[in-house]
C-alpha positions in Angstrom: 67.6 72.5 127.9 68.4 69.9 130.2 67.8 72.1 133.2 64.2 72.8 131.5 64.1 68.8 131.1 64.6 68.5 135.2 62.1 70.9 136.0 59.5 69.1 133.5 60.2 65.8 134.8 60.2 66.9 139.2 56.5 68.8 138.4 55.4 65.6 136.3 56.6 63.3 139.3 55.0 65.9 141.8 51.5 65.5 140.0 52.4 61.7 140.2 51.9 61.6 136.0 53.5 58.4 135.3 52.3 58.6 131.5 53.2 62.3 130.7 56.7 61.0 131.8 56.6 57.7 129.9 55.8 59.9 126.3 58.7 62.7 127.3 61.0 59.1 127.6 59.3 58.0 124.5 59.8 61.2 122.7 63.6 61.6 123.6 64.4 58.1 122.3 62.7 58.7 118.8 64.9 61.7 118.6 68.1 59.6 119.6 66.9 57.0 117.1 66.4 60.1 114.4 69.9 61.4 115.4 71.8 58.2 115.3 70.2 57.3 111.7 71.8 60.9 110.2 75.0 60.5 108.3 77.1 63.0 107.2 77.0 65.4 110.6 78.2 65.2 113.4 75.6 65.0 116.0 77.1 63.8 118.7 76.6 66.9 120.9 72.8 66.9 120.6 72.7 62.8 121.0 74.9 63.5 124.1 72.2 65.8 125.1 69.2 64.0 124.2 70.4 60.7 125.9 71.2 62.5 129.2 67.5 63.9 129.6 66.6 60.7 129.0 68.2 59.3 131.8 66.8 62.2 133.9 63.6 61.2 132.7 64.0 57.7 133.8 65.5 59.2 136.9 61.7 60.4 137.2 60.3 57.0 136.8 62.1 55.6 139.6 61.4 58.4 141.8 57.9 57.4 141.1 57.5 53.7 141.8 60.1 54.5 145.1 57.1 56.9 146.1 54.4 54.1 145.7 56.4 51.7 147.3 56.8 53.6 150.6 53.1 54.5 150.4 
């Protein structure tokens, strides 16, 4: 998925769609915030995951306002 996650984010940062990356980041954490509230599993794979497309989300973000700034 995370591979998916990177291709989502470089075509979102290519159309320069600031806000279709803000609600992927937005989504991502509710899930983390769902995950960490379960008790009685161990989810620590799938928070693992979740948290790292989150940074490649953010990732996006900054590739983004480093583009506008050298514009």
């Amino acid at each position: 998925m995370t591979e998916a996650i990177q291709k989502i984010v470089d075509a979102y940062v290519r159309l320069n769609n600031r806000q279709a990356l803000e609600d992927l980041r937005m989504h991502r954490q509710r899930l983390a915030m769902n995950l960490k509230a379960r008790t009685g599993y161990d989810l620590s794979l799938p928070l693992f995951q979740v948290e790292h497309e989150i940074a490649i989300v953010e990732t996006g973000l900054d590739r983004l306002v480093g583009a506008a700034q050298a514009a």
